[in-house]
C-alpha positions as MATLAB code, in Angstrom:
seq = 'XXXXXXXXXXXXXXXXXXXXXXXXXXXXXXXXXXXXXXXXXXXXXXXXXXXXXXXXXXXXXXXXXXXXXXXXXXXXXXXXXXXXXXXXXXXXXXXXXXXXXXXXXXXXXXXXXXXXXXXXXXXXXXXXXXXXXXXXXXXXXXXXXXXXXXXXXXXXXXXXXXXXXXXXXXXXXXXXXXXXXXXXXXXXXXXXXXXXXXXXXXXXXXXXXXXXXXXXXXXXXXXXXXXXXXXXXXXXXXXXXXXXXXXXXXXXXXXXXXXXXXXXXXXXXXXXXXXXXXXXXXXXXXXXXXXXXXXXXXXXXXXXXXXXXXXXXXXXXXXXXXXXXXXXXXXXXXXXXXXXXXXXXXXXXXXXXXXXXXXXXXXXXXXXXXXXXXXXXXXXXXXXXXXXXXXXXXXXXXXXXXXXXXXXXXXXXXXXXXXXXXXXXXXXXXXXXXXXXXXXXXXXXXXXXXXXXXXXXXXXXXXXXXXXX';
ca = [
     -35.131  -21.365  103.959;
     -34.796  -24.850  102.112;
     -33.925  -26.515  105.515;
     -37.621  -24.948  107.086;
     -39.503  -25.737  104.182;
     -38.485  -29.561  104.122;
     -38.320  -29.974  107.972;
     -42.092  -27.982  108.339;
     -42.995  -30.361  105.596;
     -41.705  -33.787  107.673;
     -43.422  -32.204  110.640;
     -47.061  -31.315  108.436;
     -46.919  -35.269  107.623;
     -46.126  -36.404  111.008;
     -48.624  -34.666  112.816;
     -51.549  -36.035  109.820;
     -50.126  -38.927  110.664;
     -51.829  -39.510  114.304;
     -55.204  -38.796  112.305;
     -53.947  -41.895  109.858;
     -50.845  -43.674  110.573;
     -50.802  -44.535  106.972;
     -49.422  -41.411  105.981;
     -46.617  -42.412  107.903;
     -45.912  -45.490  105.116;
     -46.488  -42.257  102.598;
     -43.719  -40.153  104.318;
     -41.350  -43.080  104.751;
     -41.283  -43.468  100.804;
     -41.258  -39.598  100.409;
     -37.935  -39.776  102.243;
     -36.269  -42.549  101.227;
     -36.913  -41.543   97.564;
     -35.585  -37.905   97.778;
     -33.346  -38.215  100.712;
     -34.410  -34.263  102.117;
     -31.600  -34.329  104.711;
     -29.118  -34.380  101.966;
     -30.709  -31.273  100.028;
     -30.572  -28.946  102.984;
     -27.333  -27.122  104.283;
     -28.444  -26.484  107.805;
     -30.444  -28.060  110.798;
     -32.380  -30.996  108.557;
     -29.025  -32.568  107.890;
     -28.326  -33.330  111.430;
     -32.139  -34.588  111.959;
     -32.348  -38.490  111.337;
     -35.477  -38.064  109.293;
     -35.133  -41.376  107.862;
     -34.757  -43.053  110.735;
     -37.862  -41.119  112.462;
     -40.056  -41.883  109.435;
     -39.130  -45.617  109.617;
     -39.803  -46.073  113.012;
     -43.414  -43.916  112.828;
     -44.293  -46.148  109.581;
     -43.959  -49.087  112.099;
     -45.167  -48.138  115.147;
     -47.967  -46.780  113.390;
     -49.179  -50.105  111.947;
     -48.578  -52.281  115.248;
     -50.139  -49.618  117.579;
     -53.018  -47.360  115.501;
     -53.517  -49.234  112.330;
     -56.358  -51.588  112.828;
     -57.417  -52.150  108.976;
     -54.734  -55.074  108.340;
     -54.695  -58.417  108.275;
     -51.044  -59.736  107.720;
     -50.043  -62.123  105.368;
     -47.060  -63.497  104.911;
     -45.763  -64.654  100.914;
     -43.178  -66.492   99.739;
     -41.696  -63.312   98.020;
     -41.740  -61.942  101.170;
     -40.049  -65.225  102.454;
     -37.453  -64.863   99.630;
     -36.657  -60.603  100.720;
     -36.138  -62.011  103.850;
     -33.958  -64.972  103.015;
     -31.715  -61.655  101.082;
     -31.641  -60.032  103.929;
     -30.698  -62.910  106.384;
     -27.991  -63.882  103.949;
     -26.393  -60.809  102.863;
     -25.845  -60.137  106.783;
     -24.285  -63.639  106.638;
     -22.352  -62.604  103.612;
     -21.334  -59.141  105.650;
     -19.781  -60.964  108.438;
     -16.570  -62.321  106.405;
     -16.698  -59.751  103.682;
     -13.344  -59.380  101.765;
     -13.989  -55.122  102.864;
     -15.860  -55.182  105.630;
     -15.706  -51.465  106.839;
     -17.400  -50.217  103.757;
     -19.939  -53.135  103.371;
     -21.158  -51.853  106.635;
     -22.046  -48.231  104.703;
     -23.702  -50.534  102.010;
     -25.768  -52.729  104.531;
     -26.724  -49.508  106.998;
     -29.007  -48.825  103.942;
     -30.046  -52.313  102.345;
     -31.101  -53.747  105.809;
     -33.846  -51.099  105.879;
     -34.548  -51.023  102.307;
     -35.729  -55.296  102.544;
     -37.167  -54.457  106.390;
     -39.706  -52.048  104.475;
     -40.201  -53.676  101.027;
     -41.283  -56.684  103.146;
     -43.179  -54.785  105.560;
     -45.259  -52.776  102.932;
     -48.000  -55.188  101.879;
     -49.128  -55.608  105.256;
     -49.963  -52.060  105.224;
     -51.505  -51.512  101.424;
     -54.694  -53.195  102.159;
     -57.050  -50.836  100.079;
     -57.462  -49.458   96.880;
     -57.470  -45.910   98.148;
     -53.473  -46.985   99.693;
     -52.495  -48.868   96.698;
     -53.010  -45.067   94.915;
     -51.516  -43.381   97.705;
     -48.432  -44.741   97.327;
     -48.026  -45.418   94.019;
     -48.795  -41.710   93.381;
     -46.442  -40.637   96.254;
     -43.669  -42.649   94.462;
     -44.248  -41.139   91.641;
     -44.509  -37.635   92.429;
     -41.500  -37.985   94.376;
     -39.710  -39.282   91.648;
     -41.442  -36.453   89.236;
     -40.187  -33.705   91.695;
     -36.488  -34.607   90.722;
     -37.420  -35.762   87.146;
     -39.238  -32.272   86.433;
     -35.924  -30.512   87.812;
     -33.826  -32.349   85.602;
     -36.102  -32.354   82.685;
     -36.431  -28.043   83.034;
     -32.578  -28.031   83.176;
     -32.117  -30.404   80.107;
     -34.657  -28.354   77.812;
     -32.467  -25.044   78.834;
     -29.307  -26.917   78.177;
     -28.428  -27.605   81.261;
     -27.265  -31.563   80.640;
     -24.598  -33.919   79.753;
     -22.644  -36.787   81.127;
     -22.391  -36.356   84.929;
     -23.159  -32.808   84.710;
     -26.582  -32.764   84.981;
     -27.615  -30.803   88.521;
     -30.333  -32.806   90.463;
     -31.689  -31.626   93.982;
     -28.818  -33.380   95.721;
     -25.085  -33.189   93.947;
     -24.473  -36.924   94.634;
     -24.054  -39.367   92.022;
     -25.725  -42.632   93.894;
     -28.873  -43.915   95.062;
     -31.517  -42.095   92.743;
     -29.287  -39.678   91.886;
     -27.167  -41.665   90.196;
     -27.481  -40.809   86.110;
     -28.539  -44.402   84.832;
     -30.792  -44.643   88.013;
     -32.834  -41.645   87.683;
     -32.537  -42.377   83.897;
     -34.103  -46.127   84.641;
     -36.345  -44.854   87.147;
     -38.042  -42.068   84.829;
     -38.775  -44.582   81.787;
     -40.265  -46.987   84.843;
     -42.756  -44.941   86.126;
     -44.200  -43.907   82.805;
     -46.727  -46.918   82.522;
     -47.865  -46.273   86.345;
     -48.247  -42.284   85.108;
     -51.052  -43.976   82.372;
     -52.629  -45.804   85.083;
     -53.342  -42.339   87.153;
     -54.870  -40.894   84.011;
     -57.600  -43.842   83.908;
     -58.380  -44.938   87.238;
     -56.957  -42.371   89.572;
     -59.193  -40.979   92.310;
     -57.183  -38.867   94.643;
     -56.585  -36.532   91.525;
     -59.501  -37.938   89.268;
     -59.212  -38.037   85.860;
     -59.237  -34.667   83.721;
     -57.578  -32.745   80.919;
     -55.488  -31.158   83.973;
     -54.358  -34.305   85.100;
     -53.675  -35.899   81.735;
     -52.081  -32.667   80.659;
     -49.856  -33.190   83.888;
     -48.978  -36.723   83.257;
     -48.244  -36.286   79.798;
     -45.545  -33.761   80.655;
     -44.150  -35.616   83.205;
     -44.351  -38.599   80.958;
     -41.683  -36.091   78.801;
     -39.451  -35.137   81.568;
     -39.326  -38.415   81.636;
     -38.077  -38.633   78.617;
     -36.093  -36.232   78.641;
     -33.541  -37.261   81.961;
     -31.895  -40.294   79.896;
     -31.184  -37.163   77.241;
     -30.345  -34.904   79.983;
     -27.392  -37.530   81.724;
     -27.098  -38.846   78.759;
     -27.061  -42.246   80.097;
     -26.675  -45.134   77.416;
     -28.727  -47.077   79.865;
     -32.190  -44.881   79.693;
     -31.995  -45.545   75.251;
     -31.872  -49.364   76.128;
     -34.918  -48.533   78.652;
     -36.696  -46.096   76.229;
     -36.509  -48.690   73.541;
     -38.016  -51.136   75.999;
     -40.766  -49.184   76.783;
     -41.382  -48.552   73.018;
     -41.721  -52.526   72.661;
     -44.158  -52.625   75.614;
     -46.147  -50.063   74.165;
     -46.302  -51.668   70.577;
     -47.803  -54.968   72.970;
     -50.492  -53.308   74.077;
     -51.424  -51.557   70.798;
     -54.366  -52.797   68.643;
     -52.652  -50.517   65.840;
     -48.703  -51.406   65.983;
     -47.766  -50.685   62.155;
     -49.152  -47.509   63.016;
     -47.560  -47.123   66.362;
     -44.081  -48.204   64.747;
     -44.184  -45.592   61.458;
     -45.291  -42.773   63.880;
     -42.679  -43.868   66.248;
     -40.013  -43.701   63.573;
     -40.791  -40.352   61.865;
     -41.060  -38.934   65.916;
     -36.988  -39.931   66.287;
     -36.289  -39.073   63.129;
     -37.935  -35.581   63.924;
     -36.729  -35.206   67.394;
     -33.296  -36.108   66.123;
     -32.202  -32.656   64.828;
     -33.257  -31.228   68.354;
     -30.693  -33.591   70.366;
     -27.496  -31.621   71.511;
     -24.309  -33.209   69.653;
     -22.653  -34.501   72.712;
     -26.402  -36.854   73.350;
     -25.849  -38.322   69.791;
     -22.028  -39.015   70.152;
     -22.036  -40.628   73.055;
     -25.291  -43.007   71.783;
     -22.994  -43.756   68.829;
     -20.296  -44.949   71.181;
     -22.719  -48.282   71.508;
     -22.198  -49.121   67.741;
     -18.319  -49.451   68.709;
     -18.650  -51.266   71.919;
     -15.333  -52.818   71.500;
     -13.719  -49.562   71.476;
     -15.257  -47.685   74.428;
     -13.650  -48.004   77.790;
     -16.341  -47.611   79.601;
     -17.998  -51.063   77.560;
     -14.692  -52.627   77.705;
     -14.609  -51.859   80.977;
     -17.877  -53.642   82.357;
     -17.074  -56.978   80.234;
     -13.601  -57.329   81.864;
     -15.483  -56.798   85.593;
     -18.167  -59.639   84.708;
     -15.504  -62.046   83.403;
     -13.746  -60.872   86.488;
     -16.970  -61.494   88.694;
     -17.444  -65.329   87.146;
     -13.973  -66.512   88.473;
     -14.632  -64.762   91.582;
     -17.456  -66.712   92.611;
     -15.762  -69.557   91.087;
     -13.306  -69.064   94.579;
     -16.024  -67.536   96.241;
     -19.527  -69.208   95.693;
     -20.904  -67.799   98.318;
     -20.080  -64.525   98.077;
     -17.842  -61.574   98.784;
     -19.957  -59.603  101.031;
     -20.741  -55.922   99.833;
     -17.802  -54.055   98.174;
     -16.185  -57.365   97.135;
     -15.670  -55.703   93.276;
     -12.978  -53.490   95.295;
     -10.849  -56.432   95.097;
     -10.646  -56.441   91.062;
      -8.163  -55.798   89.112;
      -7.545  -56.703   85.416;
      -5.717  -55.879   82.307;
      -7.604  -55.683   78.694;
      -6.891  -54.891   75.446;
      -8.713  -52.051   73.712;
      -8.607  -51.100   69.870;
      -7.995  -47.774   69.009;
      -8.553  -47.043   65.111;
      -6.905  -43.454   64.018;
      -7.653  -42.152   60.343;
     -10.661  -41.715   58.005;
     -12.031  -43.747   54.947;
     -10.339  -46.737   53.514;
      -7.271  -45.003   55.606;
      -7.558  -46.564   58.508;
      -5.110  -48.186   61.535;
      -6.075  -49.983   64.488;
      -3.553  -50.628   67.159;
      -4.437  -52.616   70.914;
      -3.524  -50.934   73.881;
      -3.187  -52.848   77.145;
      -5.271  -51.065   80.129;
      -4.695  -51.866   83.465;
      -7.781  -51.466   85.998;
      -8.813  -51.707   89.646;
     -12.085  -51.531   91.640;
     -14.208  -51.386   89.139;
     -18.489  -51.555   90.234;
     -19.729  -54.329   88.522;
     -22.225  -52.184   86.476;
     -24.714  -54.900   86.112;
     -26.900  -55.969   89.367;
     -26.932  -59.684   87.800;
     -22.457  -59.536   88.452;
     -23.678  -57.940   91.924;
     -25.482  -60.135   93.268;
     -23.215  -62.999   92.111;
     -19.775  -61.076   93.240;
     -21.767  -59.708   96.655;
     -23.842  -62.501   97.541;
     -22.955  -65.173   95.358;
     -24.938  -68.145   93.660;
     -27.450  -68.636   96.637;
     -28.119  -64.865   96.505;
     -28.071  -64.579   92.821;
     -30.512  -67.305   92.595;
     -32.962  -65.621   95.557;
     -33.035  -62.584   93.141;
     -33.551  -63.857   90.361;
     -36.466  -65.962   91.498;
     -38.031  -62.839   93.484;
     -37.976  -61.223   89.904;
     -39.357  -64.085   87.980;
     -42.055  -64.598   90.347;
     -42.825  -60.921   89.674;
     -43.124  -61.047   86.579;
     -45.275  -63.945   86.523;
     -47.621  -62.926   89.349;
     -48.494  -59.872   87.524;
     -48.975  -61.866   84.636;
     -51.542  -64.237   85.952;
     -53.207  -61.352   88.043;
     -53.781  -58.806   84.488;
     -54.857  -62.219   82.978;
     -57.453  -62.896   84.976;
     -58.529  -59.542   85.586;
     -59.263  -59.872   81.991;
     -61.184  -62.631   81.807;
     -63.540  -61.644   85.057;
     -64.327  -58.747   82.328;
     -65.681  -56.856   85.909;
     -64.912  -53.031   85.659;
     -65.391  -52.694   89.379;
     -62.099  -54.834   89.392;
     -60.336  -53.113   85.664;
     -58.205  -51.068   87.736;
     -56.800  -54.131   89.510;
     -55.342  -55.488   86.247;
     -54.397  -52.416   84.878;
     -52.566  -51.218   87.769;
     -50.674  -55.146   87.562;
     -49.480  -54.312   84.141;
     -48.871  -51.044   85.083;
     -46.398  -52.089   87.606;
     -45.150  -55.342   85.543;
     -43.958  -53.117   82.853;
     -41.921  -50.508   85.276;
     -40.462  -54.273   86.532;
     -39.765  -54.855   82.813;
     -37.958  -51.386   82.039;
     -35.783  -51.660   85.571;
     -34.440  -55.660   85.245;
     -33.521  -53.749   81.734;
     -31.530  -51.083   82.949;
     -30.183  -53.571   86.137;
     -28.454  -55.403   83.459;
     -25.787  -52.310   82.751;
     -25.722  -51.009   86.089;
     -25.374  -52.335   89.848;
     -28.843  -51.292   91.199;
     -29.878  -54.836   92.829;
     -31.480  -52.996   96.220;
     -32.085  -50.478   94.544;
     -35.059  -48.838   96.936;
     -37.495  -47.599   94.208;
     -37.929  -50.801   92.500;
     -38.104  -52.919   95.977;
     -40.889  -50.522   96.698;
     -42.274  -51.566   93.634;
     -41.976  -55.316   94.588;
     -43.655  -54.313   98.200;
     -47.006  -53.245   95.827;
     -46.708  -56.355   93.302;
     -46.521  -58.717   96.327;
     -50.028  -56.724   98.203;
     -51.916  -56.864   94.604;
     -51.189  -60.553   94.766;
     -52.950  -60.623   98.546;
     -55.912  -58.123   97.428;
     -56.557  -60.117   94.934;
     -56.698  -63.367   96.585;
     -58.633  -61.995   99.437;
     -61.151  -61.072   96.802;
     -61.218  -63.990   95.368;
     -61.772  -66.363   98.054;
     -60.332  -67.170  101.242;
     -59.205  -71.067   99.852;
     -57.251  -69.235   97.436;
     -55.364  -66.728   99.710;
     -51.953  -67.802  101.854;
     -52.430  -69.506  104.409;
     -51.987  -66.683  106.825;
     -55.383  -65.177  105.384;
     -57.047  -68.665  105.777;
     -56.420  -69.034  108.978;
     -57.580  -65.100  109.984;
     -60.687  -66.020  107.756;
     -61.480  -69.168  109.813;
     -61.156  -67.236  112.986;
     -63.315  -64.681  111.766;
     -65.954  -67.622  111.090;
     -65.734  -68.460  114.852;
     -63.498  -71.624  113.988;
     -60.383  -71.006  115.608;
     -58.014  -74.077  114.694;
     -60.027  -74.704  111.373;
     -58.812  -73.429  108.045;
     -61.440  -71.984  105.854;
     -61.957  -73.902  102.989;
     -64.193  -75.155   99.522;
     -67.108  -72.871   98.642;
     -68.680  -72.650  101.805;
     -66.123  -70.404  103.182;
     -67.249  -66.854  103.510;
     -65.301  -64.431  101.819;
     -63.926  -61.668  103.176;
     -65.502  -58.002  102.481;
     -63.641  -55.841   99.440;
     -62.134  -53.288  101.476;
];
């Protein structure tokens, strides 16, 4: 019955699909965010539904979708550099049958996060797949938050829709993922107009919004605290009453903290003793490990190079209580340990030129956003507020992930390139809004052929501006 359900479901979408092929981009994120064909048991695990969504999102756009008008960014130029040189990087990888598994995934990850602003060309798509993302997301979050509430959690325990600790799945991911969605979840409840916005919708969001919470509780990921606390900070920036916000935030823990199951709170106290958890211990030893590997490798290992590492490092161990107290170091030896940090990814994987590609793709994220809520603010049009709004929304769940990519490996991480794919087609809405002069040069071009001035480039205030679609 589960394998009907989800293949009638990928059949529903495809068929809408012919009436608008962007439902097609819709069903491609649907599927590569909760991976259906590894929740069934039957028929839907044979069917490449991935691959048959990925090929109808494209063949949509280049033969039915007529609304677009590509243009081509230097983010964009900068996914594709990433994926050009990790294939580079792939060809003399230190493991090269399982960076192969790795890449069979990331190739189509950067294909699609570069591909998606040429398709998000409206304000009625930017919605449609943010809110796809995030119900998608919600649909496992929800599950997991039920489960935690009826005690159902704890480390690597916690039962998800698919019993597979990576992608998603993974406990820090979903736990990084939840806290990241939260500030798009606000966004819905102000300008949202598929579901418009009502005490049924805000009553909707603002239990999701505590699933959310509740999955870095649930795995009982150290990673989602970190994120949680980050959120907390972002929140206190955009509050016009942040003592208040801070002493209400306090007494909430302090409330919530007899509620927590025991296991939750010991393993949160295991970050006030870094130096004596493995699992800490553990990560430092891989990124030392990871600097004098590019040192012999600066241009990377290909994917799978932290299988080469191995490493021995001392960890305390302090027995008795009180004043009472011993600590002795034991030597650990360790092997093939993931670099638990996307930063020591990149560098170990695709070393400095692919570090520095990432890095930059971030930054320029960040800043974009930035600029765009900025001046958003100062137009001061409310035809546009949701524009701004949805760049801070999406800022801030860029914010909580580069957090939680510190502590774990989640560089290509699909979600958050997604995420990048709608940052990089507010930029280009906004532009195109704008004016034509300020748009890439790509959009310039289109505009002067649309002004009947086929080799010209439309520029200076007598260029027309393209209609707000």
């Amino acid at each position: 019955m589960t394998d009907l359900f989800l293949l009638g479901f990928f059949a529903v979408f495809l068929l809408l699909g012919l009436k608008r092929p962007f439902l097609w981009i819709c069903l491609y994120l649907y599927v590569d965010i909760l991976a259906p064909q590894k929740m069934g048991y039957g028929p839907i695990t044979s069917v490449p539904v991935s691959l048959i969504a990925f090929a109808a999102a494209f063949g949509g756009w280049l033969m039915m979708d007529k609304k677009t008008r590509p243009t081509f960014t230097f983010r964009q130029a900068l996914m594709l550099f990433l994926l050009v040189w990790a294939w580079f990087t792939m060809q003399g990888a230190q493991f090269p049958v399982e960076a192969v598994g790795k890449w069979d995934w990331v190739w189509k990850t950067l294909v699609f996060a570069i591909f998606l602003p040429f398709t998000v060309t409206t304000k009625l798509r930017f919605e449609a797949a943010a809110l796809v993302m995030v119900l998608t997301a919600g649909a496992i979050i929800i599950s997991g938050g039920i489960k935690t509430v009826f005690g159902g959690g704890g480390y690597g325990t916690l039962s998800l829709f698919v019993n597979d600790n990576s992608g998603i799945y993974e406990s820090s991911t979903i736990s990084t993922v939840a806290i990241a969605i939260i500030p798009l979840l606000y966004w819905f409840t102000r300008y949202g107009t598929v579901f418009k916005p009502s005490l049924p919708v805000k009553l909707f969001a603002a239990g999701l919004a505590g699933a959310c919470l509740l999955i870095p509780i649930g795995t009982e990921a150290r990673t989602g605290l970190v994120c949680i606390a980050m959120l907390g900070l972002l929140v206190l920036r955009e509050s016009r009453h942040k003592l208040l916000l801070m002493v209400g935030g306090v007494l909430l823990c302090i409330a919530a903290f007899p509620f927590l199951p025991q296991s939750y709170a010991d393993r949160m106290a295991t970050m006030l003793t870094a130096e004596e958890d493995e699992s800490a211990s553990t990560r430092v030893a891989v990124w030392k490990w990871t600097i004098d590997y590019a040192k012999e490798r600066p241009l990377g290992g290909g994917f799978e190079a932290y299988r080469a590492n191995s490493f021995t490092y001392r960890m305390p161990q302090t027995t008795g209580e009180g004043n009472m107290t011993t600590t002795r170091y034991d030597e650990v030896v360790d092997e093939g340990r993931a670099y638990h940090s996307a930063i020591f990814e990149m560098l170990g994987e695709q070393g400095w030129p692919g570090l520095g590609a990432w890095l930059l793709l971030q930054a320029l994220g960040l800043i974009q956003m930035e600029r765009l809520r900025r001046r958003m603010r100062r137009k001061g049009d409310p035809n546009l507020a949701w524009l701004g709004h949805l760049a801070i929304a999406l800022q801030y769940a860029q914010v909580i992930y580069l957090v939680g990519a510190t502590f774990q490996g989640i560089a290509w991480q699909p979600f958050i390139m997604m995420l990048a794919g709608l940052q990089i087609a507010l930029v280009i809405y906004a532009k195109r809004h704008d004016s034509p002069a300020e748009a890439t040069i790509g959009a310039r071009l289109a505009a002067g052929r649309e002004a009947g001035q086929p080799h010209a480039v439309a520029t200076g205030a007598g260029a027309a501006s393209p209609p707000l679609r």
